[in-house]
VEXSE-542231 format. One record per residue (C-alpha): x, y, z; residue number from 1. Coordinates in Angstrom, 3 decimals. Example, Ala and Ser with C-alpha at 12.3 -4.5 7.8 and 13.67 -1.06 7.14 Angstrom:
BEGIN
+----------+----------+----------+------+
:       c1 :       c2 :       c3 : resi :
+----------+----------+----------+------+
:   12.300 :   -4.500 :    7.800 :    1 :
:   13.670 :   -1.060 :    7.140 :    2 :
+----------+----------+----------+------+
This chain:
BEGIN
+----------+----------+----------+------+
:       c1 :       c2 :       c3 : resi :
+----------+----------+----------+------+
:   15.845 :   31.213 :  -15.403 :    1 :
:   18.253 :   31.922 :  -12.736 :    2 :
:   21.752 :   30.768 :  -12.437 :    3 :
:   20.418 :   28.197 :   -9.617 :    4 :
:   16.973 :   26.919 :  -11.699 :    5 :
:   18.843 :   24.701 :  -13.855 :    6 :
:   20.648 :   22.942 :  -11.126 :    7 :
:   17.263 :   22.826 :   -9.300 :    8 :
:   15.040 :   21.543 :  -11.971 :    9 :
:   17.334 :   19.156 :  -13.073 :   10 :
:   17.862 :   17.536 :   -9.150 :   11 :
:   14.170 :   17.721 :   -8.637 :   12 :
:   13.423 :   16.188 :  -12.062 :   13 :
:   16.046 :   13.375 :  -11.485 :   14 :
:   14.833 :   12.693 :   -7.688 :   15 :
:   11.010 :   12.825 :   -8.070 :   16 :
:   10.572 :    8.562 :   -8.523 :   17 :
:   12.717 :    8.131 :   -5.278 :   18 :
:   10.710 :   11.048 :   -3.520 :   19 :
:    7.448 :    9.683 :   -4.759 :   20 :
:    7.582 :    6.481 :   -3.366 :   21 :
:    9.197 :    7.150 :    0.515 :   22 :
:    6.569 :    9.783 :    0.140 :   23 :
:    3.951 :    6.418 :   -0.800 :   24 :
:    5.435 :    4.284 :    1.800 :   25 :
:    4.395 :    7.065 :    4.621 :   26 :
:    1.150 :    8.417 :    3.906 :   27 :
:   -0.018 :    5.050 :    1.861 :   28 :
:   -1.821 :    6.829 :   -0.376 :   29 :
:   -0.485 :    7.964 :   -4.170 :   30 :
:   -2.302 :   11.077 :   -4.399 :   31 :
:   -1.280 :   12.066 :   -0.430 :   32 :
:    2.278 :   10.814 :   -1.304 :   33 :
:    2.218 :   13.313 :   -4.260 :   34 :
:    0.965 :   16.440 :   -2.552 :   35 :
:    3.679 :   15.669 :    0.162 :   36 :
:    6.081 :   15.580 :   -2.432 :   37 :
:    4.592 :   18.793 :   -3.947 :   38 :
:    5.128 :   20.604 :   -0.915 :   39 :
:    8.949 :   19.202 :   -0.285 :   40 :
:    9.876 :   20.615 :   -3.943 :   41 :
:    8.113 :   23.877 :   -3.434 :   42 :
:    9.875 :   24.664 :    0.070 :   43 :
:   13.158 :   23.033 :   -1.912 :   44 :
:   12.916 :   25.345 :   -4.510 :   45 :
:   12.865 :   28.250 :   -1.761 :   46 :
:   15.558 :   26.921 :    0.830 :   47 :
:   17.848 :   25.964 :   -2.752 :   48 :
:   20.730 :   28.242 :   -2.325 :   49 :
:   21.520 :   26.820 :    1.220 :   50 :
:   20.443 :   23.193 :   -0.194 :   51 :
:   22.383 :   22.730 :   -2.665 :   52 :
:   25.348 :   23.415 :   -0.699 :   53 :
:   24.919 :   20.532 :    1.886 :   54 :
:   27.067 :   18.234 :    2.543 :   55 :
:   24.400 :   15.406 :    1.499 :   56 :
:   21.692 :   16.745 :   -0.956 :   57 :
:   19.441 :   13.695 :   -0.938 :   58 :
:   20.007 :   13.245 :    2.882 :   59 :
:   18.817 :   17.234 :    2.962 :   60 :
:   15.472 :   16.686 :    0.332 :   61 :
:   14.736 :   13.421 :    2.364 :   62 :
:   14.860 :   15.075 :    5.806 :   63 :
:   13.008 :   17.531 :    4.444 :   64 :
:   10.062 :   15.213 :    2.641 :   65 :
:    9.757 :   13.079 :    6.420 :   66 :
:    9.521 :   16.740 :    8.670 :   67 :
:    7.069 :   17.856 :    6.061 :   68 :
:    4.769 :   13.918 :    6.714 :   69 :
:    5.018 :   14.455 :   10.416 :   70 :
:    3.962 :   17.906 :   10.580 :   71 :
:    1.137 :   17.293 :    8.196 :   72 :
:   -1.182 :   16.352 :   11.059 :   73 :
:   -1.016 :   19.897 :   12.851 :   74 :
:   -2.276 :   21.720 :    9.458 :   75 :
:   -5.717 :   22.081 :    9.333 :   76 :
:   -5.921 :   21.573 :    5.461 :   77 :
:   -4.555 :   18.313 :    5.977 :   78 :
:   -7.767 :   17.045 :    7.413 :   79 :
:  -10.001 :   17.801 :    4.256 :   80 :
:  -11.073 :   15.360 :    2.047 :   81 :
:  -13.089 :   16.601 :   -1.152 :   82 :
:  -15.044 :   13.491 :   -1.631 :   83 :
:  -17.766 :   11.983 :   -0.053 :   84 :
:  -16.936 :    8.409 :    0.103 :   85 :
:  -13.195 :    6.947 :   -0.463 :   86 :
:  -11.865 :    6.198 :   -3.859 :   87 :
:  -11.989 :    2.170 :   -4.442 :   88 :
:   -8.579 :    1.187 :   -4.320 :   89 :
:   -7.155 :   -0.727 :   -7.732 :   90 :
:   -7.178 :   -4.092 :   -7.603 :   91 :
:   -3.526 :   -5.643 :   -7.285 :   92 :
:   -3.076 :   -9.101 :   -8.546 :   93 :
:   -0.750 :  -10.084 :   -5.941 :   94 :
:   -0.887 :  -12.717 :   -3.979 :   95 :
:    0.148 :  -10.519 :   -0.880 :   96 :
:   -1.651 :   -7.762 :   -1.657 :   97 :
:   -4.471 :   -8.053 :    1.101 :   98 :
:   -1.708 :   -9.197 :    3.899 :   99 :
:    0.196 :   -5.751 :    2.617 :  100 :
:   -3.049 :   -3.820 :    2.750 :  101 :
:   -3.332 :   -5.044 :    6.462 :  102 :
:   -0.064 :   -4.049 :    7.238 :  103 :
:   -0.016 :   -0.889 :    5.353 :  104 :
:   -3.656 :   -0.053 :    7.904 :  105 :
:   -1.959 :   -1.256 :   10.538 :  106 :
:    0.668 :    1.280 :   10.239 :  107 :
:   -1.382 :    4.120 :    9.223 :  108 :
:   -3.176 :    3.830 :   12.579 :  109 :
:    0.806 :    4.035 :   14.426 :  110 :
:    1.735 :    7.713 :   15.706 :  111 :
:    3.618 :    9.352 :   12.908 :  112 :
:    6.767 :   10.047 :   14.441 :  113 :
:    6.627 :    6.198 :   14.849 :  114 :
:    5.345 :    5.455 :   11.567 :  115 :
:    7.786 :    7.870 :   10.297 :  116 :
:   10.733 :    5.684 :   11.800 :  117 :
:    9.718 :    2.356 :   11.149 :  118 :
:    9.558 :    3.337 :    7.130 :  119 :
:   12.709 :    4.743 :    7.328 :  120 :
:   14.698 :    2.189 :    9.650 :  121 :
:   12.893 :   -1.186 :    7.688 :  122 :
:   11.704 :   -0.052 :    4.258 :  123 :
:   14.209 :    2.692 :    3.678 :  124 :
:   17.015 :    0.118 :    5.200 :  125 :
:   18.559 :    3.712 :    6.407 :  126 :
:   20.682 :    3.299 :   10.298 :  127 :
:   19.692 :    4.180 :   12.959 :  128 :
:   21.935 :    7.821 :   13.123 :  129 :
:   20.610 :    8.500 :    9.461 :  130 :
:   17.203 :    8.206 :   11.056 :  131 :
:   18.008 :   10.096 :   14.237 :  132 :
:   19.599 :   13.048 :   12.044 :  133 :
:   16.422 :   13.320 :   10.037 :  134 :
:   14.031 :   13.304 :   12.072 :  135 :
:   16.060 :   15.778 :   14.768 :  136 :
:   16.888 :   13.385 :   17.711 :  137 :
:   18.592 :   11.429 :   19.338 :  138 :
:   19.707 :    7.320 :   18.341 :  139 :
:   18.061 :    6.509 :   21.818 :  140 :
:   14.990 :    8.016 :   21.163 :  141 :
:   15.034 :    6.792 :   17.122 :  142 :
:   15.758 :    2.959 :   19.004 :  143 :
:   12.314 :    3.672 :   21.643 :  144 :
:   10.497 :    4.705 :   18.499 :  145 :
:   11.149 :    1.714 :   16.938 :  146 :
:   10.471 :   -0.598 :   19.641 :  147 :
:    7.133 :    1.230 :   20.869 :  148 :
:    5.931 :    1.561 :   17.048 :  149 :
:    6.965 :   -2.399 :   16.414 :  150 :
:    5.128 :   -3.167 :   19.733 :  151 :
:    1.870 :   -1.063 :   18.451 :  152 :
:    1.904 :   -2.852 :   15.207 :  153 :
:    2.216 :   -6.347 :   16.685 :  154 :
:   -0.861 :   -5.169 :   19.079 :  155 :
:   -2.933 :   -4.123 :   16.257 :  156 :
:   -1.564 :   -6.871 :   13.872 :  157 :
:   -2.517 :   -9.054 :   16.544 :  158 :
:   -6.360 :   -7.594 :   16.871 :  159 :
:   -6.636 :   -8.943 :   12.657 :  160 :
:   -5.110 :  -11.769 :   11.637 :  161 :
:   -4.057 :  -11.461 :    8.037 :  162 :
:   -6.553 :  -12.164 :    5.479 :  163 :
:   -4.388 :  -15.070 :    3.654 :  164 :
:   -4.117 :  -16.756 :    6.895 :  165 :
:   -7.510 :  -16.638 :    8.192 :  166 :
:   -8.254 :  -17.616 :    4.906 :  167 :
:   -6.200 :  -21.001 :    5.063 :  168 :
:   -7.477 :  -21.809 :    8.820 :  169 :
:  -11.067 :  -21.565 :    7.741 :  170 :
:  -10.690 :  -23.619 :    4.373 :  171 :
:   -9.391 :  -26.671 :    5.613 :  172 :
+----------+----------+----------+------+
């Protein structure tokens, strides 16, 4: 191995868990989450020398991992599936598990530089010039994002009432 593998496979090997799940909580899907991730690494791996030396290494990979998730769209790969009908999703045992699967379609069907924000400014808990440094803008346009992604969700929130409470008005 190089001089620089070590460093690399030992930061990679320690970050994957963290990596893994922003990369669930913006494409929603495990297996989508884990090619994103795939991709991150393998681009990491090239871009090392200069990564290693920034000022914030996990700031650098996470950057990185969200650019990667919003130009997925505009690769044509990204738009094949190899099977014919959807996996059946594994059955949670959660009592919010059907309101989270609601809000987790919800936000799949929000633009991705929108999507991309709301994970990282609610679920990631990251500020708002974190957010604006990662995705390459400005805290004015991270704050619009927010509000015009928040606004999309309540409209599509608002077409499909979650299933625990429709589920409640029609028992009773």
């Amino acid at each position: 191995m190089a001089d620089g593998d070590d460093e690399y496979v030992e930061y990679v090997t320690a970050r994957i868990p963290a990596l893994r799940r922003l990369g669930c909580l913006l494409t929603g899907d495990e297996h989508r989450a884990d090619d994103l991730v795939q991709q991150t690494i393998t681009t990491l791996y090239v871009k090392w020398a200069r990564a290693r030396a920034a000022d914030d290494l996990d700031r650098y990979v996470r950057t990185m991992l969200v650019r990667t998730f919003i130009d997925e769209r505009r690769r044509a790969w990204s738009r094949v599936r190899l099977f014919a009908a959807p996996p059946e999703p594994a059955a949670v045992q959660d009592a919010g598990a059907e309101d989270r699967e609601v809000l987790r379609a919800a936000l799949a069907r929000v633009p991705r530089r929108q999507q991309a924000v709301l994970v990282l400014r609610f679920i990631c808990d990251l500020p708002v010039n974190e957010v604006a440094e990662i995705l390459g803008c400005s805290p004015g346009t991270v704050k619009s994002q927010t509000s015009h992604g928040l606004a999309a969700l309540r409209r599509l929130l608002g077409e499909r009432a979650p299933v625990a409470a429709t589920r409640e008005r029609y028992a009773g």
